[in-house]
C-alpha positions in Angstrom: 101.5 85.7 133.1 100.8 86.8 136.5 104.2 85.4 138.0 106.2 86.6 135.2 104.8 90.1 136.1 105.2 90.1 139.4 109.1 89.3 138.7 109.5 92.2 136.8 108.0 94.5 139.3 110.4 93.4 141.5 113.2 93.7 139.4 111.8 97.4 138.8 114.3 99.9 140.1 112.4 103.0 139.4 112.0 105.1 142.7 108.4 106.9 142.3 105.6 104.8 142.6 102.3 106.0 141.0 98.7 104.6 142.5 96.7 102.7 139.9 94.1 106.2 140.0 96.8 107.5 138.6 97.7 104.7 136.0 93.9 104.1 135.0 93.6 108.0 134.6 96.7 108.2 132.3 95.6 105.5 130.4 92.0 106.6 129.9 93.2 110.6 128.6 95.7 108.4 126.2 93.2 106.1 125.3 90.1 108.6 124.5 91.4 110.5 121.3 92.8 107.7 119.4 89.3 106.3 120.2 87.6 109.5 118.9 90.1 109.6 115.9 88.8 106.1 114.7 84.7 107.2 115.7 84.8 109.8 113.4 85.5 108.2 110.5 82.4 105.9 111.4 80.2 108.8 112.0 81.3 110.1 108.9 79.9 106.1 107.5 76.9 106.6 109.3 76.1 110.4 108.6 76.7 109.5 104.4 74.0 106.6 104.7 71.6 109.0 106.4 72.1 111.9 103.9 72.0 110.0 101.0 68.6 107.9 101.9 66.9 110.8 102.7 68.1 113.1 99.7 68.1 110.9 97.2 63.9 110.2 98.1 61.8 112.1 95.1 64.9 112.8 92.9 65.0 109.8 90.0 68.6 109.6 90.2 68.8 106.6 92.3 66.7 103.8 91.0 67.2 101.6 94.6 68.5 103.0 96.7 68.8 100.1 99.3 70.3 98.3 96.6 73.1 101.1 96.0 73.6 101.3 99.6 74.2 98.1 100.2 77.0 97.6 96.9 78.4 100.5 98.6 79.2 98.5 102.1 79.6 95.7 100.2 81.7 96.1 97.3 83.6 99.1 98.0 83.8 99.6 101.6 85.1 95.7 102.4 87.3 95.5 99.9 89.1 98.7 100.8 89.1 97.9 104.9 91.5 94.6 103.9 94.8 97.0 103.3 93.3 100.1 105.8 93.5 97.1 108.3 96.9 96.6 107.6 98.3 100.1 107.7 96.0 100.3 111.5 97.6 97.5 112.4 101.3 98.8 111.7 100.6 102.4 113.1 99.5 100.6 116.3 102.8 98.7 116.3 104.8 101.6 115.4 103.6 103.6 118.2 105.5 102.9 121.4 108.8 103.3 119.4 108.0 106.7 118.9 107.2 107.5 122.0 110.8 106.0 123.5 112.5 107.8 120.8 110.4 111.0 121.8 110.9 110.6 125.3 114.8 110.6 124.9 114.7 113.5 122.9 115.9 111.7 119.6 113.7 113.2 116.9 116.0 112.3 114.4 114.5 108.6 115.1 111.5 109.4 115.6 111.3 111.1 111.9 113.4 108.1 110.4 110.8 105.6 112.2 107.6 108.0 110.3 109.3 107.7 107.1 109.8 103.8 107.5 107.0 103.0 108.5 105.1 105.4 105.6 107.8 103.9 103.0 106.3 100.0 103.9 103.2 100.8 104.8 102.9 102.3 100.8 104.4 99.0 99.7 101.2 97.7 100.2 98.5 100.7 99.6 99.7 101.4 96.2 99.7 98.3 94.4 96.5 97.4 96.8 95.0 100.5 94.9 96.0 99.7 91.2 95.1 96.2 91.8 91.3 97.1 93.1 91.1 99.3 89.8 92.2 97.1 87.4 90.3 94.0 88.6 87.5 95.4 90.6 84.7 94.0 88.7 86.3 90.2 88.6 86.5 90.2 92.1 83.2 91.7 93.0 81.4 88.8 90.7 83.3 86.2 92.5 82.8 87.4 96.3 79.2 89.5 96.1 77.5 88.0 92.6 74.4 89.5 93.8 75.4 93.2 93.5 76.0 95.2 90.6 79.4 94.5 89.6 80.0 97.2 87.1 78.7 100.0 89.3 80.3 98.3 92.4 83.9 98.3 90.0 82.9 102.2 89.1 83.3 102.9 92.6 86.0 101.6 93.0 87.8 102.9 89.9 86.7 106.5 91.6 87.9 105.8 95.2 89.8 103.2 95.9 93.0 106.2 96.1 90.9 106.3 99.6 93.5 103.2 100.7 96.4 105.1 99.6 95.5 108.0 102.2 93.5 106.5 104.9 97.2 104.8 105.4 99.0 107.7 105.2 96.6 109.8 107.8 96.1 106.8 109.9 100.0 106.5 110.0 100.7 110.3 110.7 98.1 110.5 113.2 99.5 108.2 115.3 102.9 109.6 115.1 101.2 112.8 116.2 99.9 110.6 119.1 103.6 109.3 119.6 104.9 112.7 120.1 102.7 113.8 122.7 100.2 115.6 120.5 97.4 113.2 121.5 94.2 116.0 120.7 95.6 117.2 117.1 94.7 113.9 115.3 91.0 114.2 117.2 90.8 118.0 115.8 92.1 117.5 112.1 89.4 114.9 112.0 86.6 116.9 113.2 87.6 119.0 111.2 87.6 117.3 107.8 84.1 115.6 109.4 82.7 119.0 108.6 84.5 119.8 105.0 83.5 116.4 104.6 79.8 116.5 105.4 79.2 120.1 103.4 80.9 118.0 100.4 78.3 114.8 100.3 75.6 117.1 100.7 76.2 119.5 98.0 77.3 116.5 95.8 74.1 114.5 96.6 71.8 118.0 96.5 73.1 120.0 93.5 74.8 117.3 91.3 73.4 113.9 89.7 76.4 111.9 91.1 74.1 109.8 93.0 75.9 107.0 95.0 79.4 107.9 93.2 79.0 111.1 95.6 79.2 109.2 98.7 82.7 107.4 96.9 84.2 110.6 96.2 82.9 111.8 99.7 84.5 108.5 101.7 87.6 108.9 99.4 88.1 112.9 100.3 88.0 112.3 104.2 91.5 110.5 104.8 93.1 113.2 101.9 92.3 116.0 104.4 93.2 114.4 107.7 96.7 113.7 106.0 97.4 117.5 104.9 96.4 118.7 108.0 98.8 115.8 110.1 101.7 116.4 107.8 101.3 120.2 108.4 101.6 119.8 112.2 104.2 116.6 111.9 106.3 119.7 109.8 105.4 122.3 112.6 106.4 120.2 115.6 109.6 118.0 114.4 110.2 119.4 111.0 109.3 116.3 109.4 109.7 116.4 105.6 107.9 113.6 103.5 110.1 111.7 101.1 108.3 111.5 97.7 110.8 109.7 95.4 111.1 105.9 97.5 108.0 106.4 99.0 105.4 107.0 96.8 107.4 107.1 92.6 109.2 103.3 93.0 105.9 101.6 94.5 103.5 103.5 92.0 106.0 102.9 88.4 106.4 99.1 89.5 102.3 99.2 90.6 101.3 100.3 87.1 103.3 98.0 85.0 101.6 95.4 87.7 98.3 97.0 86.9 98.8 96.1 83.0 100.3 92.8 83.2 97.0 91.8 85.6 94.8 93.7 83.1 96.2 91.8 80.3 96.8 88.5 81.9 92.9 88.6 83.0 91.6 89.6 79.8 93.2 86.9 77.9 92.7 83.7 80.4 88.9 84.8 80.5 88.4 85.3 77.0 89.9 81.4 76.1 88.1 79.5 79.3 85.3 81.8 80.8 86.2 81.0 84.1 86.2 84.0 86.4 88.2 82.6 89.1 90.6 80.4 87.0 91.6 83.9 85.4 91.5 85.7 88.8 93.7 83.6 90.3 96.0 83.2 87.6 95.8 87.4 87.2 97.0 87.3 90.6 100.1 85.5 90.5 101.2 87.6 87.8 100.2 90.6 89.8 103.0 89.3 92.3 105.2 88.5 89.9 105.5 91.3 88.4 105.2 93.7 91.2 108.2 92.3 93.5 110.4 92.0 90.2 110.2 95.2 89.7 110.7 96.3 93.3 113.9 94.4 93.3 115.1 95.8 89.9 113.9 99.6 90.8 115.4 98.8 94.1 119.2 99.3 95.1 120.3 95.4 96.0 122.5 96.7 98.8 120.6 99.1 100.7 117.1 98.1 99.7 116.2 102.1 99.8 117.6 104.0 97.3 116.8 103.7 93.5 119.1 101.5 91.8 120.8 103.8 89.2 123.8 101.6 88.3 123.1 98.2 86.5 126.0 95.7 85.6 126.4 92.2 84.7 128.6 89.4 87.0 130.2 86.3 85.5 131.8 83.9 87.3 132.4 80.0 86.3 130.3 80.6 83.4 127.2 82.1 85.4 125.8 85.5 84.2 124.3 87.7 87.6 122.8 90.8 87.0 123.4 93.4 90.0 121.2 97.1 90.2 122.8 99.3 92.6 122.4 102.9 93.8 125.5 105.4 92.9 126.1 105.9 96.6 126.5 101.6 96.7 128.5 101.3 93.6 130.9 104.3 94.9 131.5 102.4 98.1 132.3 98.9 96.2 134.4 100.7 94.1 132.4 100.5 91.0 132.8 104.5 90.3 133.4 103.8 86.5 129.8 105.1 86.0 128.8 105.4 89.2 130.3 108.6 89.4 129.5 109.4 85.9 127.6 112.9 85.4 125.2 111.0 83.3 124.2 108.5 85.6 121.0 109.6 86.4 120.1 110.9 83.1 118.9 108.4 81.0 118.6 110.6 78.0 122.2 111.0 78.2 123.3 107.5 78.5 121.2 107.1 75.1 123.1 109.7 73.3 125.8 107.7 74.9 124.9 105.0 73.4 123.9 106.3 69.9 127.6 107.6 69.9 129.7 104.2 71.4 127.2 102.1 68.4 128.4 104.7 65.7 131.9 104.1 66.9 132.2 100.3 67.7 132.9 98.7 63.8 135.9 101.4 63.7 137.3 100.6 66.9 136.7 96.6 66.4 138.9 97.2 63.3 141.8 99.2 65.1 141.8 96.9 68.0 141.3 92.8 67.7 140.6 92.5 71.1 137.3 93.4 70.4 136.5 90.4 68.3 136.9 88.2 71.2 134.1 86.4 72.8 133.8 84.2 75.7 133.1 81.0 74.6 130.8 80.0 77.6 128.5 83.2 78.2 128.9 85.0 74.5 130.5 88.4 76.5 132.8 90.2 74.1 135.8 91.4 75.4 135.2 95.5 76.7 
């Protein structure tokens, strides 16, 4: 690489040259909060395991406490780093966009870059947490067989919603970082450190929550960090989350995911008794069913918006089905119900249709046109 480099230093055209003193030291004041940022959720790891050996000693709540600890690392903690991985990963790439956009003074981009990279990074969280809830206790008998499945699927059940907003702090915290704001991250998290430590320990002290304290403890720490981050994105670029696209499309679809898996599961495991046959199987469906609905929730066109406009295609004999938003459909020219006040009311297009059915056999009658079917796809004539 060392050639290739050197070539672009001398195609460099910039005129203030800066000693590497200065380079290393810029790099080490850049490089020290997002290191801090990512320590203190550790510490916060470390400081749980600590509290709850040593309070849990002489109260009977905790039968083994090794044993509960160790489901806890296992069972819940891996299984919810998999997607936190992936949303680290995309802040870290999403990074030195912001900052170009930031540096030109374009906070327009910079907030449409946030939202994007929030809107995909949810794509994955969401179903990631329905799909750790519903099937939890299959997966932790196929990968850890040796820890307690059902309270290692509890836990889960109570915080695997930790995935959904260690993405969505670890995503505004580096947008902070991308806006110059390097030290706010590094405080919000110190900061729900502390909220977070009083919690555990009153929840481990004064309740009988036992290990499920820690899990509500773990899963309260990124929830924090991300009010706090939002607050300050708000206050220094008046960055306004998007709720419908974001979070309402990739949690509808993720639930009708979550009971096609559940169902899918239950029935494969009740006729062979294989876990992994039905796991695997559970999983294509979960696929499936999740990216169908995506697509069909999903304006075809844009690939943002919620498709509110729905209509059928025939040409030489094949039937397409397209789902379009109303801003789409008005700009193709489909305003017939694009346009349409009722278009986004579904109640209304069912009193719609209550009234068009009640209406149809005296209308077929007036007009003959209506009897008229296509003999390839079955459409009647409309």
């Amino acid at each position: 690489y060392r050639p290739t480099f050197r070539r672009m230093i001398k195609k460099d055209k910039v005129s203030s040259v800066h000693s590497d003193k200065d380079v290393y030291k810029t790099i080490i004041i850049t490089m020290i909060p997002i290191i801090l940022g990512q320590t203190l959720y550790q510490i916060s790891a470390v400081i749980d395991d600590a509290m709850f050996s040593n309070i849990m000693v002489g109260r009977n709540i905790s039968s083994n406490i090794k044993a509960d600890l160790g489901n806890f690392s296992s069972s819940y903690s891996l299984l919810i780093g998999i997607p936190q991985g992936v949303a680290s990963a995309m802040s870290a790439s999403m990074l030195p966009s912001i900052v170009a956009s930031y540096t030109q003074g374009d906070n327009a981009s910079v907030k449409d870059k946030i939202a994007q990279t929030i809107k995909t990074n949810m794509f994955i969280a969401i179903p990631s947490f329905v799909g750790l809830v519903t099937l939890g206790k299959p997966i932790i008998q196929l990968l850890f067989s040796r820890y307690n499945s059902t309270q290692g699927a509890m836990m889960l059940k109570i915080g695997a919603i930790a995935v959904v907003f260690y993405t969505l702090a670890t995503v505004t915290s580096s947008a902070l970082q991308g806006i110059d704001k390097m030290n706010v991250p590094v405080k919000h998290s110190l900061i729900s450190l502390v909220v977070h430590i009083v919690l555990v320990y009153f929840m481990l002290r004064w309740s009988r929550l036992g290990i499920y304290g820690i899990v509500i403890g773990n899963a309260s720490f990124p929830i924090l960090i991300f009010i706090l981050n939002l607050k300050s994105l708000k206050e220094y670029i008046d960055y306004d989350l998007e709720y419908i696209r974001t979070f309402l499309i990739p949690l509808c679809c993720s639930v009708i995911m979550g009971i096609a898996v559940s169902l899918t599961y239950k029935l494969l495991y009740s006729a062979c008794h294989i876990n992994i046959v039905a796991l695997m199987c559970a999983f294509v469906v979960a696929g499936v069913t999740y990216f169908g609905t995506i697509l069909i929730m999903l304006c075809e066109n844009c690939n943002e918006n919620e498709a509110t406009f729905h209509y059928t295609e025939v040409v030489n004999g094949i039937m397409t089905q397209h789902h379009l938003c109303s801003e789409c459909a008005a700009k193709m020219g489909l305003t017939g119900f694009a346009e349409s006040p009722s278009a986004d009311f579904p109640f209304a297009r069912l009193l719609t249709g209550l009234l068009a059915a009640s209406n149809r056999s005296t209308q077929e009658q007036d007009n003959p046109m209506m009897n008229v079917k296509c003999p390839k796809c079955g459409m009647k004539y409309q």
